[in-house]
N, C-alpha and C positions, 0 to 999 in steps of 0.2 A: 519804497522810495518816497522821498517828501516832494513838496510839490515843485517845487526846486527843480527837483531832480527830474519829474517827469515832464518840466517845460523845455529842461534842455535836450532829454531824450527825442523830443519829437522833432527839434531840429539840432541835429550833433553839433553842426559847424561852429553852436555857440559856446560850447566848452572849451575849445580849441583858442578863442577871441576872451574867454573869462579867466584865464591862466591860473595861479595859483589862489586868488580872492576865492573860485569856485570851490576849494576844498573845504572851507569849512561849511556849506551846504548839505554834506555830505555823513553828517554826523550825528546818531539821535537826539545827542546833547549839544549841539551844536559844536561838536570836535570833526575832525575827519576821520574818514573810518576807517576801518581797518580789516586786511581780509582774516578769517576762520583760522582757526591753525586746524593742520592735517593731523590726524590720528595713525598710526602703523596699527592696519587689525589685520584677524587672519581671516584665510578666506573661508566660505561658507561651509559647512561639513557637508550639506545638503545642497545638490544642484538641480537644474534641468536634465534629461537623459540624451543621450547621444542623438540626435536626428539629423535625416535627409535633408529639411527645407532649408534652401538659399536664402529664405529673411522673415525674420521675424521679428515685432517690436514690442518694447518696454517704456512707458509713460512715470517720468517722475516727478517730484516736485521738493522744490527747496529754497526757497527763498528767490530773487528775485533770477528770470531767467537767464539773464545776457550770462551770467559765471556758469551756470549748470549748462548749459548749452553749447558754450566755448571747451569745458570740458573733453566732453563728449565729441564734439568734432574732433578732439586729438588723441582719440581711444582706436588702436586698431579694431578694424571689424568694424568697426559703424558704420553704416555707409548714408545715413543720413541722421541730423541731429537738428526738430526743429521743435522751435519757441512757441508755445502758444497756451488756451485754458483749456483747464479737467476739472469737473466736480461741480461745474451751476448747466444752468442751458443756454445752446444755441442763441437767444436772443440777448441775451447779457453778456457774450465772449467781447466784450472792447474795453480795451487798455483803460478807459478813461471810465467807463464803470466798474471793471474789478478792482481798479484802484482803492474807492470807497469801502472794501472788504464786506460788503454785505450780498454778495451775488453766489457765494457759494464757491465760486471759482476759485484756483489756485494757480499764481503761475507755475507751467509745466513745459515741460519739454519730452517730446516725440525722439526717443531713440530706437533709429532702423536698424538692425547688427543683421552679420551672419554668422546665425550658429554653430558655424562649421569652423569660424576662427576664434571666436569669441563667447560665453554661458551668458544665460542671465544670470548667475551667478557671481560673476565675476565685475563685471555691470552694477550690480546689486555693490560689491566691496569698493569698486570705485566711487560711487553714490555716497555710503556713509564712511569714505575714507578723506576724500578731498574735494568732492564737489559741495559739500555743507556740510553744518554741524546739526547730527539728527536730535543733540541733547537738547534745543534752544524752542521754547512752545509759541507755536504762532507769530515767529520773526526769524529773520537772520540778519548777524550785523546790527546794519544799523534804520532796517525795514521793519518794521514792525504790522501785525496784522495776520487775520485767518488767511490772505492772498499769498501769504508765506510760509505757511505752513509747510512741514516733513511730511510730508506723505508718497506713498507708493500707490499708484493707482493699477489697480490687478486685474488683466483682463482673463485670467484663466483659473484654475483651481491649480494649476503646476506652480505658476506664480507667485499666487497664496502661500501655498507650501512651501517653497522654498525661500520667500520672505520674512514668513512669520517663523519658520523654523532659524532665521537667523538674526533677527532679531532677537528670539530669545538666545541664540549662543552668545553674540557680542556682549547684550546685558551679563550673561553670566559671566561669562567671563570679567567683566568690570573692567574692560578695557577705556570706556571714556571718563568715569569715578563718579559719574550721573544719570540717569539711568535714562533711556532713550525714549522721547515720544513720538516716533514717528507711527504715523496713522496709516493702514491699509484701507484701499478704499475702493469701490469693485468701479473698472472703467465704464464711464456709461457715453464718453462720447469725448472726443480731442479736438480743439478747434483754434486750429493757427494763428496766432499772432500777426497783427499789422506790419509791413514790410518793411517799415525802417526797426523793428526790434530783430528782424534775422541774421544773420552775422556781427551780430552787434559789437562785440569783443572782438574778431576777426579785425573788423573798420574803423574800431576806434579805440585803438589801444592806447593813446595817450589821452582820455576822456578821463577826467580823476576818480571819478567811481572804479572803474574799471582797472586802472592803476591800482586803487590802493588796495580793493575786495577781491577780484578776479584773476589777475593774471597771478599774483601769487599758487594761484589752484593751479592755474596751468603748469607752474614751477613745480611745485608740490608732484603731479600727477607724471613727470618727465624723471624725476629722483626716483618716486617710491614704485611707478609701473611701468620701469622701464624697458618692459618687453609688452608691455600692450602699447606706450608713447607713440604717436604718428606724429612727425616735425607737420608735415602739411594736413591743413584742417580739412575735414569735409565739409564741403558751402550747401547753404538751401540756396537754391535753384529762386528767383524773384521776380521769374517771368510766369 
Protein backbone atom coordinates (compact mmCIF):
# COMPACT_ATOMS: atom_id res chain seq x y z
CA UNK A 1 0.00 0.00 0.00
CA UNK A 2 1.36 3.61 -0.65
CA UNK A 3 1.52 5.86 1.96
CA UNK A 4 -1.86 7.23 0.95
CA UNK A 5 -3.11 4.39 1.69
CA UNK A 6 -1.63 3.52 4.91
CA UNK A 7 -2.76 7.17 6.47
CA UNK A 8 -6.06 6.39 5.79
CA UNK A 9 -5.95 2.70 6.95
CA UNK A 10 -5.10 3.83 10.26
CA UNK A 11 -8.06 6.10 10.55
CA UNK A 12 -10.93 4.51 8.04
CA UNK A 13 -13.49 7.12 8.71
CA UNK A 14 -11.39 9.26 6.26
CA UNK A 15 -12.11 7.24 3.15
CA UNK A 16 -15.55 7.38 3.68
CA UNK A 17 -15.09 11.79 3.92
CA UNK A 18 -12.37 11.35 0.59
CA UNK A 19 -15.23 9.91 -1.77
CA UNK A 20 -14.27 9.14 -5.19
CA UNK A 21 -10.82 11.96 -5.29
CA UNK A 22 -9.57 8.76 -2.99
CA UNK A 23 -9.49 6.31 -5.85
CA UNK A 24 -6.80 7.31 -7.63
CA UNK A 25 -4.37 6.94 -4.51
CA UNK A 26 -4.95 3.71 -4.93
CA UNK A 27 -3.06 2.83 -8.07
CA UNK A 28 0.75 1.95 -8.78
CA UNK A 29 0.61 4.26 -11.61
CA UNK A 30 -1.40 6.54 -10.14
CA UNK A 31 -4.75 4.66 -11.75
CA UNK A 32 -7.13 2.85 -9.37
CA UNK A 33 -6.86 -0.51 -8.90
CA UNK A 34 -8.13 -3.08 -9.74
CA UNK A 35 -8.86 -6.58 -8.01
CA UNK A 36 -6.73 -10.12 -9.38
CA UNK A 37 -8.94 -12.04 -11.55
CA UNK A 38 -9.81 -15.50 -10.11
CA UNK A 39 -8.29 -18.56 -11.87
CA UNK A 40 -10.70 -22.06 -11.93
CA UNK A 41 -7.79 -24.80 -10.92
CA UNK A 42 -8.20 -28.18 -9.69
CA UNK A 43 -7.98 -29.22 -6.55
CA UNK A 44 -4.75 -30.63 -5.16
CA UNK A 45 -4.14 -34.54 -5.97
CA UNK A 46 -2.28 -34.61 -2.71
CA UNK A 47 -3.82 -33.73 0.62
CA UNK A 48 -3.55 -33.87 4.48
CA UNK A 49 -4.87 -37.54 5.77
CA UNK A 50 -7.97 -37.90 7.61
CA UNK A 51 -7.61 -36.74 11.42
CA UNK A 52 -9.34 -36.48 14.82
CA UNK A 53 -8.25 -32.92 15.77
CA UNK A 54 -10.97 -30.09 16.18
CA UNK A 55 -8.34 -27.27 14.79
CA UNK A 56 -5.63 -26.88 13.22
CA UNK A 57 -3.84 -23.88 11.44
CA UNK A 58 -2.44 -22.61 8.16
CA UNK A 59 -0.51 -19.28 7.84
CA UNK A 60 -0.36 -17.45 4.45
CA UNK A 61 0.54 -14.75 2.59
CA UNK A 62 -0.31 -12.58 -0.31
CA UNK A 63 -0.27 -9.44 -0.67
CA UNK A 64 -1.86 -6.95 1.39
CA UNK A 65 -3.87 -8.58 4.28
CA UNK A 66 -7.45 -6.94 4.63
CA UNK A 67 -8.53 -9.32 0.90
CA UNK A 68 -6.69 -12.61 2.20
CA UNK A 69 -8.34 -12.39 5.36
CA UNK A 70 -11.80 -11.33 4.27
CA UNK A 71 -11.62 -14.28 2.33
CA UNK A 72 -11.15 -16.59 4.60
CA UNK A 73 -13.55 -15.45 7.10
CA UNK A 74 -16.21 -16.71 4.28
CA UNK A 75 -14.61 -20.20 3.92
CA UNK A 76 -16.64 -22.88 5.65
CA UNK A 77 -14.67 -24.45 8.43
CA UNK A 78 -12.60 -21.60 9.49
CA UNK A 79 -13.38 -20.65 12.43
CA UNK A 80 -10.89 -18.07 12.98
CA UNK A 81 -9.02 -15.88 10.20
CA UNK A 82 -6.47 -13.31 11.61
CA UNK A 83 -4.24 -10.40 10.15
CA UNK A 84 -0.98 -10.10 11.08
CA UNK A 85 3.37 -10.81 10.28
CA UNK A 86 5.38 -14.19 9.47
CA UNK A 87 8.91 -14.30 8.29
CA UNK A 88 11.00 -11.13 10.43
CA UNK A 89 10.95 -11.09 14.42
CA UNK A 90 8.83 -10.31 17.19
CA UNK A 91 10.44 -6.87 17.46
CA UNK A 92 9.75 -5.49 13.84
CA UNK A 93 5.94 -7.08 13.65
CA UNK A 94 4.34 -3.21 13.24
CA UNK A 95 2.48 -2.12 10.43
CA UNK A 96 4.56 0.93 10.14
CA UNK A 97 7.93 -0.95 9.93
CA UNK A 98 6.97 -3.81 7.69
CA UNK A 99 5.67 -1.24 5.51
CA UNK A 100 9.27 -0.16 4.61
CA UNK A 101 9.78 -3.94 3.29
CA UNK A 102 13.05 -4.49 4.85
CA UNK A 103 12.02 -6.47 8.16
CA UNK A 104 11.69 -9.74 6.49
CA UNK A 105 8.04 -9.79 7.29
CA UNK A 106 5.25 -10.44 5.12
CA UNK A 107 1.88 -9.60 5.52
CA UNK A 108 -0.06 -12.82 6.58
CA UNK A 109 -2.91 -14.21 7.91
CA UNK A 110 -3.57 -16.83 10.60
CA UNK A 111 -6.19 -19.36 9.38
CA UNK A 112 -7.81 -21.49 12.19
CA UNK A 113 -10.06 -24.51 10.25
CA UNK A 114 -11.37 -27.66 11.30
CA UNK A 115 -10.26 -30.44 9.80
CA UNK A 116 -13.03 -32.49 10.06
CA UNK A 117 -14.90 -29.92 7.56
CA UNK A 118 -12.50 -28.49 5.77
CA UNK A 119 -8.25 -30.00 4.20
CA UNK A 120 -5.42 -27.85 4.03
CA UNK A 121 -5.69 -28.87 0.95
CA UNK A 122 -8.57 -27.34 0.00
CA UNK A 123 -7.37 -24.10 1.88
CA UNK A 124 -4.33 -24.35 -0.16
CA UNK A 125 -6.76 -24.09 -3.76
CA UNK A 126 -8.80 -21.41 -2.22
CA UNK A 127 -5.30 -19.44 -1.70
CA UNK A 128 -3.99 -19.71 -5.14
CA UNK A 129 -7.57 -19.56 -6.71
CA UNK A 130 -9.04 -16.24 -5.42
CA UNK A 131 -7.48 -14.92 -2.53
CA UNK A 132 -4.25 -13.65 -4.87
CA UNK A 133 -2.35 -14.05 -7.84
CA UNK A 134 0.67 -16.65 -6.85
CA UNK A 135 2.16 -15.68 -10.50
CA UNK A 136 2.90 -11.75 -9.54
CA UNK A 137 6.87 -11.58 -7.52
CA UNK A 138 7.11 -9.53 -4.59
CA UNK A 139 3.64 -7.49 -5.11
CA UNK A 140 0.03 -7.67 -5.57
CA UNK A 141 -2.05 -5.26 -7.52
CA UNK A 142 -1.08 -2.43 -6.94
CA UNK A 143 1.33 -2.99 -3.54
CA UNK A 144 4.49 -3.66 -4.48
CA UNK A 145 7.32 -5.12 -2.20
CA UNK A 146 9.05 -8.36 -0.34
CA UNK A 147 5.76 -7.37 2.44
CA UNK A 148 3.84 -8.86 -0.35
CA UNK A 149 5.12 -11.41 -1.36
CA UNK A 150 3.34 -15.38 -2.14
CA UNK A 151 4.34 -17.33 0.26
CA UNK A 152 3.12 -20.26 2.31
CA UNK A 153 4.49 -20.35 5.62
CA UNK A 154 4.73 -24.22 6.60
CA UNK A 155 4.71 -25.26 10.05
CA UNK A 156 4.87 -29.02 9.46
CA UNK A 157 6.53 -31.49 6.98
CA UNK A 158 2.59 -32.54 5.95
CA UNK A 159 2.33 -29.09 4.83
CA UNK A 160 5.38 -28.97 2.89
CA UNK A 161 4.34 -31.80 1.17
CA UNK A 162 1.31 -31.18 0.30
CA UNK A 163 2.11 -27.61 -0.84
CA UNK A 164 5.09 -28.24 -2.81
CA UNK A 165 3.43 -31.17 -4.31
CA UNK A 166 0.88 -28.80 -5.60
CA UNK A 167 2.60 -26.38 -6.63
CA UNK A 168 4.27 -28.41 -8.80
CA UNK A 169 0.79 -29.81 -10.17
CA UNK A 170 -0.92 -26.33 -10.92
CA UNK A 171 2.64 -25.31 -12.75
CA UNK A 172 2.22 -28.37 -14.63
CA UNK A 173 -0.65 -28.29 -15.53
CA UNK A 174 -0.06 -24.49 -16.99
CA UNK A 175 -3.13 -23.48 -15.65
CA UNK A 176 -2.08 -19.71 -14.97
CA UNK A 177 0.30 -19.54 -18.65
CA UNK A 178 3.17 -18.12 -15.98
CA UNK A 179 4.67 -19.99 -13.92
CA UNK A 180 4.16 -19.64 -10.19
CA UNK A 181 6.40 -18.12 -7.51
CA UNK A 182 5.20 -18.60 -4.60
CA UNK A 183 7.71 -19.33 -1.85
CA UNK A 184 7.53 -22.03 1.15
CA UNK A 185 8.84 -20.76 4.04
CA UNK A 186 9.22 -22.93 7.33
CA UNK A 187 6.83 -21.03 10.17
CA UNK A 188 9.07 -19.54 12.80
CA UNK A 189 6.46 -17.39 14.60
CA UNK A 190 2.88 -15.31 13.62
CA UNK A 191 2.34 -12.16 15.11
CA UNK A 192 -0.95 -10.36 15.00
CA UNK A 193 -1.66 -7.30 13.55
CA UNK A 194 -2.83 -3.83 15.07
CA UNK A 195 -6.50 -3.76 15.70
CA UNK A 196 -7.97 -1.43 13.46
CA UNK A 197 -6.41 -4.02 10.48
CA UNK A 198 -8.84 -6.93 11.78
CA UNK A 199 -11.98 -7.16 10.17
CA UNK A 200 -10.98 -4.80 8.05
CA UNK A 201 -12.94 -5.69 4.74
CA UNK A 202 -15.73 -6.83 7.10
CA UNK A 203 -16.06 -2.69 8.47
CA UNK A 204 -15.19 -1.17 5.62
CA UNK A 205 -16.62 -2.26 2.67
CA UNK A 206 -17.06 0.96 0.91
CA UNK A 207 -13.28 1.93 1.65
CA UNK A 208 -12.18 2.06 -2.22
CA UNK A 209 -9.25 -0.11 -1.90
CA UNK A 210 -11.40 -2.52 -0.70
CA UNK A 211 -13.98 -1.97 -3.30
CA UNK A 212 -12.13 -2.22 -6.02
CA UNK A 213 -9.18 -5.20 -4.93
CA UNK A 214 -11.22 -7.20 -2.33
CA UNK A 215 -14.56 -7.73 -2.34
CA UNK A 216 -14.44 -8.88 -5.98
CA UNK A 217 -12.51 -12.09 -4.14
CA UNK A 218 -15.23 -12.31 -2.03
CA UNK A 219 -17.50 -12.50 -5.39
CA UNK A 220 -15.15 -14.73 -6.92
CA UNK A 221 -14.97 -17.13 -3.78
CA UNK A 222 -19.19 -17.36 -3.52
CA UNK A 223 -19.34 -18.36 -7.53
CA UNK A 224 -16.36 -20.74 -7.87
CA UNK A 225 -16.57 -22.54 -3.86
CA UNK A 226 -19.91 -22.47 -3.56
CA UNK A 227 -19.99 -25.38 -1.18
CA UNK A 228 -17.17 -24.08 1.12
CA UNK A 229 -18.99 -20.08 0.80
CA UNK A 230 -20.12 -19.03 4.38
CA UNK A 231 -22.64 -15.66 3.67
CA UNK A 232 -21.58 -14.63 7.54
CA UNK A 233 -17.81 -13.93 8.13
CA UNK A 234 -15.92 -15.19 11.08
CA UNK A 235 -14.89 -12.04 13.22
CA UNK A 236 -11.38 -11.76 15.27
CA UNK A 237 -12.56 -11.24 18.58
CA UNK A 238 -10.65 -7.30 19.45
CA UNK A 239 -10.96 -7.64 22.96
Amino acid sequence: MTLAARSLAKWPFLALAAGAAALSLFGGHGRAAAAEEAVAIPPPALDEPATAAASETAVFAGGCFWGVQGVFQHVRGVTQAVSGYAGGKAATARYDEVSGGDTGHAESVRVTYDPRQITYGQLLQVYFSVAHDPTQLNRQGPDTGTQYRSTVFVANDMQRKVAQAYIAQLDQAGVYGKPIVTTLENLQGFYPAEAYHQNFLVNNPRYPYIVFNDLPKIANLKQMFAGLYREDPVLVSLK
